[in-house]
C-alpha positions as YAML, in Angstrom:
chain: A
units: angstrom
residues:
- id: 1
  name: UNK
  ca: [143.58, 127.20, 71.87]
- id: 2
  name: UNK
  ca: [140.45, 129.10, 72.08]
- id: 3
  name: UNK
  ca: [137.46, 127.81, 74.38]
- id: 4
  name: UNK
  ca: [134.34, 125.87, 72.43]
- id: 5
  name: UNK
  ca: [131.09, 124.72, 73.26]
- id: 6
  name: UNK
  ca: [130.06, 121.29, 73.88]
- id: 7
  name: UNK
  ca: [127.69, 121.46, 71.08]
- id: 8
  name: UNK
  ca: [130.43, 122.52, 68.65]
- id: 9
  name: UNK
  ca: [132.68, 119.97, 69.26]
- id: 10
  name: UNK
  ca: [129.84, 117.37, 68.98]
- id: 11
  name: UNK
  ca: [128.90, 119.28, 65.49]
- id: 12
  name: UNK
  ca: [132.53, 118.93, 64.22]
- id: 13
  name: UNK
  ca: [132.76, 115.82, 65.24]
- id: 14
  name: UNK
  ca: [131.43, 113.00, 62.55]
- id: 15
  name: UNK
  ca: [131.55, 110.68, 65.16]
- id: 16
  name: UNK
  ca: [130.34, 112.59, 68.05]
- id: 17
  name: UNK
  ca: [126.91, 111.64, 67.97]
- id: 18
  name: UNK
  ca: [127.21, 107.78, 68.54]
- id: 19
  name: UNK
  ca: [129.84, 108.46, 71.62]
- id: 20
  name: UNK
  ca: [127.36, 110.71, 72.96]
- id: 21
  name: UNK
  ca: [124.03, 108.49, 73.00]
- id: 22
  name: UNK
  ca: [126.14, 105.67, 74.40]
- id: 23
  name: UNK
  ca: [127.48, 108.09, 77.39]
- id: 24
  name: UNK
  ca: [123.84, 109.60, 77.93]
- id: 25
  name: UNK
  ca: [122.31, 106.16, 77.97]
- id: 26
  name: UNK
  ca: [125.27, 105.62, 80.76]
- id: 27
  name: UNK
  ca: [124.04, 108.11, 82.45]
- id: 28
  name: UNK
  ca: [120.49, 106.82, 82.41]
- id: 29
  name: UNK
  ca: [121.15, 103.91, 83.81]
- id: 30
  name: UNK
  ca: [123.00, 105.21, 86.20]
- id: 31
  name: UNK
  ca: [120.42, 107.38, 87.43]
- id: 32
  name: UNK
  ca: [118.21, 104.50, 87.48]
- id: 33
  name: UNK
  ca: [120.58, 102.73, 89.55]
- id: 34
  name: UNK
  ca: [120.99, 105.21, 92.36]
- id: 35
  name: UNK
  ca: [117.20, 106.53, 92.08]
- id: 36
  name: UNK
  ca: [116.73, 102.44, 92.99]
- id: 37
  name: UNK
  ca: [119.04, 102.59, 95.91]
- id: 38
  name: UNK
  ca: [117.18, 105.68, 97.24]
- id: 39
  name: UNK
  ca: [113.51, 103.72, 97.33]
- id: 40
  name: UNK
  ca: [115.27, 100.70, 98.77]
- id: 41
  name: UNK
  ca: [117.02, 102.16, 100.97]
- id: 42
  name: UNK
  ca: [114.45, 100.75, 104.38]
- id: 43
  name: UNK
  ca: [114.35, 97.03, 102.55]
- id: 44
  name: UNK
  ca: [116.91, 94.31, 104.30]
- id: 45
  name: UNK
  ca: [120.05, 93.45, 102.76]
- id: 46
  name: UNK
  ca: [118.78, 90.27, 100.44]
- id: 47
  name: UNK
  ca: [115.57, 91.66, 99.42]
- id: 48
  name: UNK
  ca: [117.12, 94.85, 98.08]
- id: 49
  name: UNK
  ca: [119.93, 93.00, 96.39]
- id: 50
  name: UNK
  ca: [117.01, 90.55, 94.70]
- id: 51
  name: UNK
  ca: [114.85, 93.74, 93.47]
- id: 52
  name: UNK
  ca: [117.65, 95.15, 92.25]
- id: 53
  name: UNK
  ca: [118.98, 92.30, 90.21]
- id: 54
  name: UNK
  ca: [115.78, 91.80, 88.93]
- id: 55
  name: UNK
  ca: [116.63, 95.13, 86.52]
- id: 56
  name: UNK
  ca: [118.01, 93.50, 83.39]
- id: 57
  name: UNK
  ca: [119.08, 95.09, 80.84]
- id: 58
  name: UNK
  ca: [121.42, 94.44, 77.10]
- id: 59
  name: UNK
  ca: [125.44, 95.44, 77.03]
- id: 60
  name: UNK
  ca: [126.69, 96.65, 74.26]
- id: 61
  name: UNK
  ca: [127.35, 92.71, 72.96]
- id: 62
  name: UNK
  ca: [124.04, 91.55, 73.27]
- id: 63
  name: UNK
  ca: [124.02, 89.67, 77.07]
- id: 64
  name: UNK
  ca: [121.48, 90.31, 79.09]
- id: 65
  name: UNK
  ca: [123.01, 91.30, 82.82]
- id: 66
  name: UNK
  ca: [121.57, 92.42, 86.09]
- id: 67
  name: UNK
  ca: [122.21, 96.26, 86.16]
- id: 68
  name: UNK
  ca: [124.24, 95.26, 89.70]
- id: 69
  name: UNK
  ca: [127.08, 93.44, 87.17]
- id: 70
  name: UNK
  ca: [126.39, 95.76, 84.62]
- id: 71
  name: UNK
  ca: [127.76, 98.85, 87.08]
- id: 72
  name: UNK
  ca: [130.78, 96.75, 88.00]
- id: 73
  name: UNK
  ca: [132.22, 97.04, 84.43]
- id: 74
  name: UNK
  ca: [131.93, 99.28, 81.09]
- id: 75
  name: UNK
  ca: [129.27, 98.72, 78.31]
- id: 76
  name: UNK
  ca: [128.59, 100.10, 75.68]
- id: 77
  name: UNK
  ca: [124.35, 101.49, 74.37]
- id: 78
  name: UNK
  ca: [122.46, 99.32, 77.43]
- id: 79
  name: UNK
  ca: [119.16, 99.26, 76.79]
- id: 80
  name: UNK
  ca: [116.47, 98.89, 80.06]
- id: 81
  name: UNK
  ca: [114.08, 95.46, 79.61]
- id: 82
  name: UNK
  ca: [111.67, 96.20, 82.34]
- id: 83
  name: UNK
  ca: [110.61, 99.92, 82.78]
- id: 84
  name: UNK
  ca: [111.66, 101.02, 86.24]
- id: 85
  name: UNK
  ca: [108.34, 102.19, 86.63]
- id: 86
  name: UNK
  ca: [106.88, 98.40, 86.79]
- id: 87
  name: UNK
  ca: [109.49, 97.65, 88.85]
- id: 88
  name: UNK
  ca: [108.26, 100.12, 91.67]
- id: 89
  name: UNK
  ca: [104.55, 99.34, 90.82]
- id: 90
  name: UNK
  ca: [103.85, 102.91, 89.73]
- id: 91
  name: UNK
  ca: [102.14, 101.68, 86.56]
- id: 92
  name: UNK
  ca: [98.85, 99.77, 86.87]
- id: 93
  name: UNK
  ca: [98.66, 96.88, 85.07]
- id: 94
  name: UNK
  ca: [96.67, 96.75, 81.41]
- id: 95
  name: UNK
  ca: [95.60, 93.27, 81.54]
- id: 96
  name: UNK
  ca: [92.84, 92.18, 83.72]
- id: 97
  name: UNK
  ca: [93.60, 89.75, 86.68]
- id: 98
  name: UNK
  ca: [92.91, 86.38, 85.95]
- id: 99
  name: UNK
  ca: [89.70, 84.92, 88.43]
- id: 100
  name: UNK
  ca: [91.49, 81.69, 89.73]
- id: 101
  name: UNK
  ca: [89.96, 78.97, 90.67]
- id: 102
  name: UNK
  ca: [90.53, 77.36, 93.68]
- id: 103
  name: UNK
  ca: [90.97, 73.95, 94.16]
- id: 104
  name: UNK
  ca: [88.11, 73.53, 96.14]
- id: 105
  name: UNK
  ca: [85.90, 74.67, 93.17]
- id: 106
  name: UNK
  ca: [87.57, 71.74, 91.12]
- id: 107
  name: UNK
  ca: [86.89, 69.55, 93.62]
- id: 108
  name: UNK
  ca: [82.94, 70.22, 93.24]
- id: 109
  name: UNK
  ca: [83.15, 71.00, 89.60]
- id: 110
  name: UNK
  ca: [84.34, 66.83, 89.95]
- id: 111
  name: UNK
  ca: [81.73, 65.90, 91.90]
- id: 112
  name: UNK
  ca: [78.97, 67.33, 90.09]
- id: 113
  name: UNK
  ca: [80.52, 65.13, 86.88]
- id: 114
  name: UNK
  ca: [80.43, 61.74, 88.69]
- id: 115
  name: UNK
  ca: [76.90, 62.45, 89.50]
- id: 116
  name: UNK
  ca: [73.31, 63.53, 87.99]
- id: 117
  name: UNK
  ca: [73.78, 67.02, 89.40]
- id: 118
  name: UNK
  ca: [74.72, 68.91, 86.64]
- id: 119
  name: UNK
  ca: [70.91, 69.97, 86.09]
- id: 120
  name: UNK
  ca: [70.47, 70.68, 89.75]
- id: 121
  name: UNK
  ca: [73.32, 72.78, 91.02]
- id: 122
  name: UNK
  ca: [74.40, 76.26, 90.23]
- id: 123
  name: UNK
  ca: [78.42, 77.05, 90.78]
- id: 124
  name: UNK
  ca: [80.19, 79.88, 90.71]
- id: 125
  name: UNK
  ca: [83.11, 81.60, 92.40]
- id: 126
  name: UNK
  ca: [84.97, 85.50, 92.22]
- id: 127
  name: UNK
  ca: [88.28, 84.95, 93.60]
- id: 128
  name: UNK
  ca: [88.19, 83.29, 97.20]
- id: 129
  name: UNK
  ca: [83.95, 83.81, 97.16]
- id: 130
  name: UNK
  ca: [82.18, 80.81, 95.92]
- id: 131
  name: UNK
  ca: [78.79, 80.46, 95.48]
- id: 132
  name: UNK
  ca: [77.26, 76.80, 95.45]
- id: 133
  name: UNK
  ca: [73.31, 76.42, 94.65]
- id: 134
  name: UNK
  ca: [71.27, 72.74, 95.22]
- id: 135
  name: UNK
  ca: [68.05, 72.31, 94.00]
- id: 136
  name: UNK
  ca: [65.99, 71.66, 97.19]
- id: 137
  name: UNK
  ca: [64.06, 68.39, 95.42]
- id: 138
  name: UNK
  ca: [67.25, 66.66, 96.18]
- id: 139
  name: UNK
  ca: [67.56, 67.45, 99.54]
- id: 140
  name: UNK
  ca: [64.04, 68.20, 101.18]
- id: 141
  name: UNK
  ca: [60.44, 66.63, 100.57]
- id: 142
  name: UNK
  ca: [57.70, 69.00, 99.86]
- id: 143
  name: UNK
  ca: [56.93, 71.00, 103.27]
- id: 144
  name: UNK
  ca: [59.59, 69.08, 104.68]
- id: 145
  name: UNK
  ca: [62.41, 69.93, 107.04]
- id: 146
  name: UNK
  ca: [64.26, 66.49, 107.12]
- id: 147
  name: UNK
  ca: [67.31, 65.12, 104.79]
- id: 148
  name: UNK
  ca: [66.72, 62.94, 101.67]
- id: 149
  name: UNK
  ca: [69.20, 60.11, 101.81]
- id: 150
  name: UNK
  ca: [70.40, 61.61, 98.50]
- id: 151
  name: UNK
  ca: [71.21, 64.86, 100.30]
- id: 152
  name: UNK
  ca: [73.04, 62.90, 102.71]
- id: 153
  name: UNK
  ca: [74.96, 61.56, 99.73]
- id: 154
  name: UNK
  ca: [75.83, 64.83, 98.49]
- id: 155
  name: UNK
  ca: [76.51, 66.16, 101.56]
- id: 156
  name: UNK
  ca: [79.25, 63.49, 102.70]
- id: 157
  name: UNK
  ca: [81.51, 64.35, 100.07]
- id: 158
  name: UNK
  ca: [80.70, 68.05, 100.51]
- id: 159
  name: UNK
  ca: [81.70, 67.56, 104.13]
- id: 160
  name: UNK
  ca: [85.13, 65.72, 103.11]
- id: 161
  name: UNK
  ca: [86.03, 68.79, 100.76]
- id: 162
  name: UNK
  ca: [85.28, 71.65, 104.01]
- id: 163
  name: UNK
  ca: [86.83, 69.33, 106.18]
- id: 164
  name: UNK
  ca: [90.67, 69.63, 103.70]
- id: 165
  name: UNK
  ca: [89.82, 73.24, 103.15]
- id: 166
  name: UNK
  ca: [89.09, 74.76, 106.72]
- id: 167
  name: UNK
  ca: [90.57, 78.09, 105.59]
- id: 168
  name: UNK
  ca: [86.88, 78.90, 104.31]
- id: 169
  name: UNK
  ca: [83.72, 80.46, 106.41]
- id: 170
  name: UNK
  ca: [80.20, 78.82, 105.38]
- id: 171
  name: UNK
  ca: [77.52, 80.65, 105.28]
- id: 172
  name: UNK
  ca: [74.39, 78.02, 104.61]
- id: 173
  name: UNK
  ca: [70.66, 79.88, 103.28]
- id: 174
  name: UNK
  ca: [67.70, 78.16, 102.62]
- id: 175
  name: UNK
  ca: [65.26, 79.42, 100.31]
- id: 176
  name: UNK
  ca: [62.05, 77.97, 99.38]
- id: 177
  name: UNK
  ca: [59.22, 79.35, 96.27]
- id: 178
  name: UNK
  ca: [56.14, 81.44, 97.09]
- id: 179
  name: UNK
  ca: [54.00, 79.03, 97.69]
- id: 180
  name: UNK
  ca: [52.30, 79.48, 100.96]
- id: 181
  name: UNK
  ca: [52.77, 77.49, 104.02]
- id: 182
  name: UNK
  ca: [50.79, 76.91, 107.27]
- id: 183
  name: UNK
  ca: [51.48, 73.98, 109.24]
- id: 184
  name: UNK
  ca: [51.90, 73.45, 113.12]
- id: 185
  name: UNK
  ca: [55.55, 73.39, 112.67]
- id: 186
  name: UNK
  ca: [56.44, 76.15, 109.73]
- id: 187
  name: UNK
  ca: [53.79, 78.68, 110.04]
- id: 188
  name: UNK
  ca: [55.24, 80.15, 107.32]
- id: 189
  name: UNK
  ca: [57.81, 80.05, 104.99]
- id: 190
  name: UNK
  ca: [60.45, 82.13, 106.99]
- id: 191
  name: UNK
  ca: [60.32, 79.14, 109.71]
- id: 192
  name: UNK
  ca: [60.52, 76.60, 106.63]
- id: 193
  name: UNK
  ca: [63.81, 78.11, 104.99]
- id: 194
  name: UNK
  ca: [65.50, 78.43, 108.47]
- id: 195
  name: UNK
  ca: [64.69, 74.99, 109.62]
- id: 196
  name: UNK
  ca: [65.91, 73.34, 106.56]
- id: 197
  name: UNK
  ca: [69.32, 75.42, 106.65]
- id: 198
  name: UNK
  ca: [70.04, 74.70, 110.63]
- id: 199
  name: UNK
  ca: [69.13, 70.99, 109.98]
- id: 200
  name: UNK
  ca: [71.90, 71.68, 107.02]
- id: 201
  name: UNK
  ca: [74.13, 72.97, 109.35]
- id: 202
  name: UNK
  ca: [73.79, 70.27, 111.80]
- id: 203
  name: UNK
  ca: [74.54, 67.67, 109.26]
- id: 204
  name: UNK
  ca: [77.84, 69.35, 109.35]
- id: 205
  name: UNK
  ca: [78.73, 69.65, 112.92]
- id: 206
  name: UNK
  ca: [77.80, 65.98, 113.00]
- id: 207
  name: UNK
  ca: [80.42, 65.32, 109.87]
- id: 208
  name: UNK
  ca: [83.10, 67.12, 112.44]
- id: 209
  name: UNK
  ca: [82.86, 70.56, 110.55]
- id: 210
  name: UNK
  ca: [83.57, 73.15, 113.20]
- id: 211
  name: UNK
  ca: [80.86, 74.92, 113.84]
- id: 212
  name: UNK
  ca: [82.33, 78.85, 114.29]
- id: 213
  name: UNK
  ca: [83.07, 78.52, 110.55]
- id: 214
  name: UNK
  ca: [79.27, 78.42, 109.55]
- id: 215
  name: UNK
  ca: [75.92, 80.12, 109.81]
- id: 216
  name: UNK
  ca: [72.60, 78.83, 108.91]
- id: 217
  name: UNK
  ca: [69.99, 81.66, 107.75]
- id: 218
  name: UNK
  ca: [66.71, 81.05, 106.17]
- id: 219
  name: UNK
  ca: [65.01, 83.80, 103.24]
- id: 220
  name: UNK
  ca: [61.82, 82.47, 102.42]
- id: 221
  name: UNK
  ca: [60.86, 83.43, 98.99]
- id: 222
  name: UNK
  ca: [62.92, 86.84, 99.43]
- id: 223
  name: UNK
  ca: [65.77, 86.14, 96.90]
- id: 224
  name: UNK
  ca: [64.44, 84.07, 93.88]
- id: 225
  name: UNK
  ca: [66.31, 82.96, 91.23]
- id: 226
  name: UNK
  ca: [63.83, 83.71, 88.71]
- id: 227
  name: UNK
  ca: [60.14, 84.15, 89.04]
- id: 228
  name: UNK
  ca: [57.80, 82.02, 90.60]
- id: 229
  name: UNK
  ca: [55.68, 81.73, 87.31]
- id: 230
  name: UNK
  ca: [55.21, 78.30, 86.54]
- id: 231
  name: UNK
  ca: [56.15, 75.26, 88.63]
- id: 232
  name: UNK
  ca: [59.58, 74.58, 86.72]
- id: 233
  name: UNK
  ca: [60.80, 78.25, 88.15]
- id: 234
  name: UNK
  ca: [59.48, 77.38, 91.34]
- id: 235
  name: UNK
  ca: [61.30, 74.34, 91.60]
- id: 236
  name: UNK
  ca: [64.68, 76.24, 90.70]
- id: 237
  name: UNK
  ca: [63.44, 78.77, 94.04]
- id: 238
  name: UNK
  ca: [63.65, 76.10, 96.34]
- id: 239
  name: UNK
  ca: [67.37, 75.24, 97.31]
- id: 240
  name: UNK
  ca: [70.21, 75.81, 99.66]
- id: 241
  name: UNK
  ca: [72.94, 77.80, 99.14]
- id: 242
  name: UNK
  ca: [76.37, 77.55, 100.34]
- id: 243
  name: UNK
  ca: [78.49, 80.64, 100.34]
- id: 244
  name: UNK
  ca: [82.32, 80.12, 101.19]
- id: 245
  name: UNK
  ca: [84.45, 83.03, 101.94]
- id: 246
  name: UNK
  ca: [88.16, 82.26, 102.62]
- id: 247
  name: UNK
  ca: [89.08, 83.53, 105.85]
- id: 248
  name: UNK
  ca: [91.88, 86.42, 105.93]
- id: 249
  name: UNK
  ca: [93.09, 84.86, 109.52]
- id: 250
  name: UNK
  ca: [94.44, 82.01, 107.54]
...
């Protein structure tokens, strides 16, 4: 019997062409399988056998099976679910990644609800930053360094919420407008802003807030919110800000 090509025995063949996209499909996956054990080959025993389980794909009578059971027996046209090169994280992902919000942030989100703040604070957050503004009317008098009882309000249950999430740095600013100031005590507003956020700070310390999470830095009338035109802007300048940062330690 003479010698012929693979291709002509595929070509005479009426059925050749469905045998042969099952065996090359085969042959895929097989690929993929070994390729797999290659790049796994430094992982321990259970993690490799987990990532490699997690490759699913369809036998030839519709189940869905771990390419590990899938080897151990004969199928017929598999077909891959999740592109190997997810899997291995070679492919960056299309969607964007969701901004989370911590629990903390829900916790203040609630306590700005149960209260009049809603007009007076300013909250946002970026992942594990968050960002928490007060209007300085509620905490301060004018020219003054020392706590409203209403800031001692607000800051009791801010205290309770750093106190069950110590995984987060505080960094405390006080700002004030650009209004002038020149007293025996502040000659200026530099000394006003860093006496109201250290008297902020030791509020803290005094609720049992340990003090190498925080810092206390004044800015004067260096980062405004919006301009110091009219006294309604100038009012929105003077507040303290809480920045919390989780800490990568914990």
């Amino acid at each position: 019997m003479s010698a012929r090509s693979f291709s002509d025995m595929v070509e005479a063949d009426e059925g050749g062409s469905a045998w042969v996209v099952t065996f090359a499909d085969m042959m895929t996956l097989l690929l993929v399988f070994f390729i797999l054990l290659y790049t796994l080959a430094d992982f321990e025993d259970e993690a490799y056998r987990q990532l490699i389980e997690s490759v699913q794909v369809i036998d030839g009578d519709g189940n869905q099976v771990s390419v590990i059971d899938f080897a151990s027996r004969k199928g017929r046209n598999p077909q891959p679910i999740k592109p190997v090169e997810d899997l291995l994280g070679m492919n960056p992902a299309d969607a964007p990644v969701e901004n989370i919000k911590p629990m903390i942030v829900t916790e203040m989100e609630s306590m700005i609800d149960s209260t009049d703040l809603a007009d007076s604070v300013e909250l946002e957050y970026d992942g594990d930053r968050i960002n928490l503004q007060i209007d300085g009317r509620f905490l301060f008098g004018s020219g003054s360094a020392e706590l409203k009882d209403r800031a001692r309000f607000i800051f009791a249950n801010l205290a309770q919420m750093f106190r069950e999430h110590a995984d987060y740095s505080i960094a405390i600013r006080g700002h004030t407008d650009d209004e002038p100031i020149s007293t025996a005590q502040f000659p200026s507003n530099w000394e006003l802003s860093a006496v109201r956020a250290t008297t902020v700070l030791r509020y803290f310390i005094e609720q049992g807030i340990d003090p190498v999470r925080m810092t206390a830095t004044g800015y004067a009338d260096y980062l405004p919110l919006v301009d110091n035109s009219n006294p309604n802007n100038r009012a929105r300048n003077r507040r303290v800000e809480f920045v919390l940062e989780k800490e990568s330690n914990h």
